[in-house]
MARDOBA-74063 format. One record per atom (N, C-alpha, C, O): residue in one letter; x, y, z. Coordinates in steps of 0.02 Angstrom, whole numbers, plus 50000, padded with zeros to 5 digits. Atoms other than C-alpha are relative to their C-alpha. Layout:
// MARDOBA-74063
aXYZ
...
//
This chain:
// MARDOBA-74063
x499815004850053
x499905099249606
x499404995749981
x498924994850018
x500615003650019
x498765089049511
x500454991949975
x500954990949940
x499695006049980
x499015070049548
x499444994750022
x498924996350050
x500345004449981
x498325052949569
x500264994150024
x500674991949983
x499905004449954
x498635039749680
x499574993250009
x499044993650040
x500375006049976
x498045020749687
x500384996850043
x501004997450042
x499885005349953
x498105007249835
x499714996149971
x499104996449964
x500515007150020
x497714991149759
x500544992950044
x500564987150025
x499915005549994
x498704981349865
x499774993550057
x500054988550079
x500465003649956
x497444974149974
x499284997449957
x499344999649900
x500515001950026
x495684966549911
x499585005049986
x499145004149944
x500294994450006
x495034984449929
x500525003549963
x501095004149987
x499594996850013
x495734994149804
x499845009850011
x499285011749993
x500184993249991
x495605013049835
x500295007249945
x500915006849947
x499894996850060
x495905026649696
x499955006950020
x499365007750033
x500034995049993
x496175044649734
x500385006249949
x500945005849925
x499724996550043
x496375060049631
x499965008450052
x499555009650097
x499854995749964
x496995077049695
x500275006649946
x500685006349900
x499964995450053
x496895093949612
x500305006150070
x499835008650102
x500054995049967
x497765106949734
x499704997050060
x499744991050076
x500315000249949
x496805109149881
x499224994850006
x498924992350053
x500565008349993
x495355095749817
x500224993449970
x500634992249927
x499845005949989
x495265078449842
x499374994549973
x498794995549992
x500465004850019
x494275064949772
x500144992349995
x500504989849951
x499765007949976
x494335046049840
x499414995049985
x498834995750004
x500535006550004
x493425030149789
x500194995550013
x500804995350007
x499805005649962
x493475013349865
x499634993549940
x499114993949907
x500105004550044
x493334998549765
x500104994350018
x500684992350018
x499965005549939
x492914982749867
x499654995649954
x499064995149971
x500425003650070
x492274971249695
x500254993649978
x499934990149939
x499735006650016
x493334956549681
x500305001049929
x500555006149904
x499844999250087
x493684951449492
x499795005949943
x500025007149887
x500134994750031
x492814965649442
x500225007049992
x499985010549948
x499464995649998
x494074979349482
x500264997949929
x500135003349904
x499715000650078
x494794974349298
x499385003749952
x499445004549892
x500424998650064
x493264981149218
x499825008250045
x499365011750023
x500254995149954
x493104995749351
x500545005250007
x500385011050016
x499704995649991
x494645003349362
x500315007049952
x500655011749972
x499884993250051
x494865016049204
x499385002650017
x499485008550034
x500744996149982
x492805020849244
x500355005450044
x500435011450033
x499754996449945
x493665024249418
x500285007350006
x500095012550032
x499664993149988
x495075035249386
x499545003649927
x499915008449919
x500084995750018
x494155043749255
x499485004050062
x499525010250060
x500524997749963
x492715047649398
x500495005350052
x500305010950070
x499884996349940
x493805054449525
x500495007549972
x500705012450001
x499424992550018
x494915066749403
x499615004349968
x499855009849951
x500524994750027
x493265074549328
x499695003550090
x499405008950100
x500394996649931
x492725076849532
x500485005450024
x500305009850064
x499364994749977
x494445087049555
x499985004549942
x500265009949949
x499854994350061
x494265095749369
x500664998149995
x501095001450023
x499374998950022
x495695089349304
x500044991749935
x499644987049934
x500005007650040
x496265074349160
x500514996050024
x500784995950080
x499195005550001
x497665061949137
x500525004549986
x500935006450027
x499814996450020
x498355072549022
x500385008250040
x500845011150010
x499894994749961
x498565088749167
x500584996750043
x501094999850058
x499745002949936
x499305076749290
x500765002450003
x501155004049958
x499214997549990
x500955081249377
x500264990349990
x500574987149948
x499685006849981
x501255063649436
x499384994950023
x498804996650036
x500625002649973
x500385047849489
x500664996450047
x501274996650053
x499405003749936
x500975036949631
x499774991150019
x499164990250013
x500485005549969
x500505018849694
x500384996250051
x500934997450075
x499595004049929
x500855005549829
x500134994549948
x499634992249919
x499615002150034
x502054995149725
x500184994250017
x500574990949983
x499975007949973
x501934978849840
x500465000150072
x500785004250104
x500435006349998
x501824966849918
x499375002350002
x499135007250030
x500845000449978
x500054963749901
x499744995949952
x500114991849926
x500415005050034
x498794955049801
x500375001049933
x500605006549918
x499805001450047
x499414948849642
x499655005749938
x499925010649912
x500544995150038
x497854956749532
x500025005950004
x500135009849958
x500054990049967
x497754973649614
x500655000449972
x500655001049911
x499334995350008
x499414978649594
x500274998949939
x500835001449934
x499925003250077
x499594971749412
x499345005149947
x499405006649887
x500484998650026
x497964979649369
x500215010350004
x500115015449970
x499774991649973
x498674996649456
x500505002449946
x500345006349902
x499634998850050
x500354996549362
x499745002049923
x499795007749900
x500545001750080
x499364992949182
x499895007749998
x500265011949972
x500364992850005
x498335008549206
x500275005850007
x500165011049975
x499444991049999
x499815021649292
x500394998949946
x500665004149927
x499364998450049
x501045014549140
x499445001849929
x499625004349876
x500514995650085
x499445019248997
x500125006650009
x500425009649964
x500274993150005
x499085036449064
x501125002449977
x501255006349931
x499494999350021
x501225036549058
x500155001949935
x500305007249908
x499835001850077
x501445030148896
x499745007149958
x500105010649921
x500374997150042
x500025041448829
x500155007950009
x500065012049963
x499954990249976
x500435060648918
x500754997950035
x500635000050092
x499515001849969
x502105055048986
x500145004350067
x500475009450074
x500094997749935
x501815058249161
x500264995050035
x500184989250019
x499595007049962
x502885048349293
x499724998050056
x499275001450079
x500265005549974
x502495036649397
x500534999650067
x501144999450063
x499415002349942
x503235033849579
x499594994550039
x498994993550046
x500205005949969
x503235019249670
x500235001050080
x500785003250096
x499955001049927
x502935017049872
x499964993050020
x499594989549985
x499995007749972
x503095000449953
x499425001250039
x499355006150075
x500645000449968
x501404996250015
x499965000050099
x499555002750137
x500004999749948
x501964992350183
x500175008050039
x499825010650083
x499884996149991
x502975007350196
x499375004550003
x499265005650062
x500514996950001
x501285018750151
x499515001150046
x499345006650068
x500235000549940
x500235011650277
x500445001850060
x500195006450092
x499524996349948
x501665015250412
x499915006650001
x499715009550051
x499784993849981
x501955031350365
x499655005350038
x500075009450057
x500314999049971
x500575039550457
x500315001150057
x500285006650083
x499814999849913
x501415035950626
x500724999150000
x500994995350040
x499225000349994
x503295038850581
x499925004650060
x500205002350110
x499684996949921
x503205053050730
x499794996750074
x500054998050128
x500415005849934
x502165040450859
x500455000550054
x500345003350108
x499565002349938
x503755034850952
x499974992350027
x500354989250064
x500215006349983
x502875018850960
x500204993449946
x500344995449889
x499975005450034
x503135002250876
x499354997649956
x498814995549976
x500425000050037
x502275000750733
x500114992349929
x500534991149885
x500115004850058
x501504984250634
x499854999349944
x499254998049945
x500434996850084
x501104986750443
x499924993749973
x500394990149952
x500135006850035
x500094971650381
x499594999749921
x499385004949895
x500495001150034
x499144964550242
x499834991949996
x500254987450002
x500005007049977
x498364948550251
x500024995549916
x499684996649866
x499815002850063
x499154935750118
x499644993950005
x499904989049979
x500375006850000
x497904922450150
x500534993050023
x501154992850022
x499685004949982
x498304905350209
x500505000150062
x501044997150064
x499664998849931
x498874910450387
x500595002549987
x501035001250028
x499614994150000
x500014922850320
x500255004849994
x499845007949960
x500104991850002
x500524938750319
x500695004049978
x501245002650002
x499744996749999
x501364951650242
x500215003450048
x499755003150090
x499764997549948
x502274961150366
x500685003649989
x501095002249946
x499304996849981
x503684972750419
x499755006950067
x499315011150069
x500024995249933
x503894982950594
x500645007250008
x501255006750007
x499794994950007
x504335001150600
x499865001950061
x499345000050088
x499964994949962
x504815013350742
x500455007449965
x500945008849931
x499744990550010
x505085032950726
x500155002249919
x500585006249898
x499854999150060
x504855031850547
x500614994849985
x500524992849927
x499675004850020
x506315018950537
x499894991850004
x499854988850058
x500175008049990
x505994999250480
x500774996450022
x501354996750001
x499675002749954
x506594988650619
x499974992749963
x500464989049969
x500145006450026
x505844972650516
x499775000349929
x499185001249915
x500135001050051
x506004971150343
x499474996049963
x499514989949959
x500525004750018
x504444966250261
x500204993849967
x500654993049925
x500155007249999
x503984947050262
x499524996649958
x499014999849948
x500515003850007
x503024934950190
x499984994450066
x500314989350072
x500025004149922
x502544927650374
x499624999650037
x499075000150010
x500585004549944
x501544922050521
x500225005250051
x500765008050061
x500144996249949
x500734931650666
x500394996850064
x500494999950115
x499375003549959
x501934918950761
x500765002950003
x501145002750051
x499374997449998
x503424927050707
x500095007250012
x500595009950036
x499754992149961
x503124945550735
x499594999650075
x499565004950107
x500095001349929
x502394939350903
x500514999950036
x500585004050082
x499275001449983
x504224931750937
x500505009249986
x500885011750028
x499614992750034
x505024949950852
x499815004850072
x500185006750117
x500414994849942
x503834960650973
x500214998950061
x500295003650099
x499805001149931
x504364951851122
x500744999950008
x501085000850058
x498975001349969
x506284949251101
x500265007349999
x500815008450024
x499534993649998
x506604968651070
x499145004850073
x499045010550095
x500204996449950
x505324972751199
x499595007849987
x499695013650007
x500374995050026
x504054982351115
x499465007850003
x499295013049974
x500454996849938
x502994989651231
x499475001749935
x499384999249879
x500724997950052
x501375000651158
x500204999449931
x500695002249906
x499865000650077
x501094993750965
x499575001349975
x499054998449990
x500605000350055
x500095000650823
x499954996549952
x500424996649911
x499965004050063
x499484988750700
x499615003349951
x499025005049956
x500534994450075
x498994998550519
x500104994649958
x500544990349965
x499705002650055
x498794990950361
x499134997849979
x498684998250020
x500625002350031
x497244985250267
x499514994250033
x498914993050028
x500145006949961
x497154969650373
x500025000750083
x499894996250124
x499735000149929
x497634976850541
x499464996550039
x499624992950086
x500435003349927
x495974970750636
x500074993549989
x500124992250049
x499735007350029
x496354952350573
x500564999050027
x500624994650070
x499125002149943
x498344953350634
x499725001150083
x499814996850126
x500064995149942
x497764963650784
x499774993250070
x500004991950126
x500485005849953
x496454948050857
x500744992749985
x500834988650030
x499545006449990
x498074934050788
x500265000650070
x500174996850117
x499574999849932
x499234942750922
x499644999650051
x499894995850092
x500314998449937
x498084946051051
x499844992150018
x499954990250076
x500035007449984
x497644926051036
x500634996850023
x500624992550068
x499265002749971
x499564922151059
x500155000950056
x500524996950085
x499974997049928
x499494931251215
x500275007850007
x500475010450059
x499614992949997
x500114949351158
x499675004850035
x499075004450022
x500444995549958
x499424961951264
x500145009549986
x499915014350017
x499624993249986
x500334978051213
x499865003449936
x500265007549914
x500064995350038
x499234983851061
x499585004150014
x499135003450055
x500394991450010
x498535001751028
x499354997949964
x499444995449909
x500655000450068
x496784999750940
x500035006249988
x500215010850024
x500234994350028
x496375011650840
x499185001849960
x498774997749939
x500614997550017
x494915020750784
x499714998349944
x499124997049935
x500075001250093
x494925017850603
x500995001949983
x501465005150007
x499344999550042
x496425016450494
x500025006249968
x499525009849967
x499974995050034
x497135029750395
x499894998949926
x499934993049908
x499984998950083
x496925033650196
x500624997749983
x501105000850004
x499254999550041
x498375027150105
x500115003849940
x500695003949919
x499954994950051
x498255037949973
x500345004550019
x500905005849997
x499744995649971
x498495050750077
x500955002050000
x501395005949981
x499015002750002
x500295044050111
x500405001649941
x500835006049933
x499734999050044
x500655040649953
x500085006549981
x500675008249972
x499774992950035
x500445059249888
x500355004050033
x500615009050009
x499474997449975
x501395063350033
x500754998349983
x501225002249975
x499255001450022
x502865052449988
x500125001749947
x500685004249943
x499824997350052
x502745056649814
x500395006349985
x500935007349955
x499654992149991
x503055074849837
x500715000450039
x501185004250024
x499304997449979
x504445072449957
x500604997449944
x501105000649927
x499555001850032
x505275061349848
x499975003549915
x500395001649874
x499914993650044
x504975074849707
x500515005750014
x500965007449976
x499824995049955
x505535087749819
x500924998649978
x501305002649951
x499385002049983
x507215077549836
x500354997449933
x500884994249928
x499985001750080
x507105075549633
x500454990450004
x500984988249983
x499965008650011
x507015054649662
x499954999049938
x499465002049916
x500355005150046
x506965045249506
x499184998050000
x498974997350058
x500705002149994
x505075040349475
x500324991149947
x500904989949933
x499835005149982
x504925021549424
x500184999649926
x499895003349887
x499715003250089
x505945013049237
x499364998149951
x498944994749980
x500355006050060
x504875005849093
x500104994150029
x499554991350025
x500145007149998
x505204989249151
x499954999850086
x500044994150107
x499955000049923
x505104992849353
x499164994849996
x498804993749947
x500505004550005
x503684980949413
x499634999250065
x499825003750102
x500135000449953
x502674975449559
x500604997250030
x501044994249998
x499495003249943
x503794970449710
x499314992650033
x498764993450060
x500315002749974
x503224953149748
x500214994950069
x500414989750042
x499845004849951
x503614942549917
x500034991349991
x500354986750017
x500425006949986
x502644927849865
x499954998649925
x499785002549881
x500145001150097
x502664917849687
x499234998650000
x498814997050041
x500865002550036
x501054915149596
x499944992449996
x500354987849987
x500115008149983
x500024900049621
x500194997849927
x500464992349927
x499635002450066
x500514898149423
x500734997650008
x500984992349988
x499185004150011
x502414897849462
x500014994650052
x500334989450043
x499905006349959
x502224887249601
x499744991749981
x500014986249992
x500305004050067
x501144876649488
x500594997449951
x500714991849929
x499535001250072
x502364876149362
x500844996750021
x501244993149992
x499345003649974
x503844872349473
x499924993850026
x500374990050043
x500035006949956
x502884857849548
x500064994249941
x500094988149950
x500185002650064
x502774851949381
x500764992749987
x500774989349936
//
């Protein structure tokens, strides 16, 4: 299948395009400049697979929580190439994506991203099933989570994991997995995409949107008002 996939919901946004059996991934670690970077992007990575907008089966993205920008900037760009070749669009929950990697583990698994200001996106998965519905919350509270169901060995994934990883271990947690390097979320995504093809899901409405946890410093602004 020919398909493209963004993660923007961390400060790194990552962009992957997939033709068949090739793959082409770019990382995009630029700040404010991801707005002027990301059509260059996906055109770079769907000429490295031989393929257009226009070919695409589907695109996919991590649909939130996460940074406000990224995932606003993501939408924008999968609902043009939409609009323009009407190609659909599926949406993965960001946390979910990062998880999915280690649904067969067996282990207790943390999926973060860090929301600034000592807190954190979050939600805790075992065996492929979420035990903790993602949060807007503190390395205090899935400290408390981890210990009352008795967690034993935990992997922490997510864009932010070495950042959560050193909170708990300061609280006194002793029972995580490091890992080597994180996985691709892309990856994920074009896996979930397909299944939920497979299982002929819905892909996302005209008016579907980011999923956000957390209001914008504008509405909060505006409500203080």
């Amino acid at each position: 299948m020919k398909s493209l996939a963004i993660d923007s919901a961390a400060s790194c946004m990552v962009i992957a395009a997939r033709n068949d059996d090739l793959t082409a991934t770019l990382s995009l670690d630029i700040g404010m400049k991801q707005s002027q970077k990301i059509l260059p992007a996906i055109d770079y990575v769907l000429e490295q697979v031989g393929t257009t907008p226009a070919d695409l089966d589907y695109t996919v993205l991590t649909s939130g929580p996460g940074t406000f920008t990224g995932l606003r900037l993501a939408f924008s760009a999968l609902k043009a190439i939409e609009l323009a070749h009407d190609v659909p669009i599926y949406g993965v929950p960001s946390l979910d994506a990062y998880a999915f990697p280690f649904r067969n583990f067996g282990e207790t698994v943390v999926s973060v991203i860090d929301a600034k200001k000592d807190q954190f996106f979050a939600a805790v998965y075992k065996n492929g099933k979420c035990e903790l519905e993602a949060e807007d919350t503190t390395a205090d509270r899935i400290f408390e989570f981890l210990n009352s169901t008795s967690a034993g060995s935990t992997i922490v994934t997510g864009s932010d994991a070495e950042i959560f990883s050193e909170a708990l271990t300061e609280k006194g947690y002793s029972g995580i997995k490091r890992l080597e390097s994180q996985p691709n979320a892309t990856d994920a995504l074009f896996a979930i995409a397909e299944s939920m093809i497979a299982q002929k899901k819905e892909p996302l409405k005209d008016y579907d949107g980011p999923i956000y946890l957390r209001k914008s410093e504008a509405e909060i602004a505006l409500e203080n008002k």
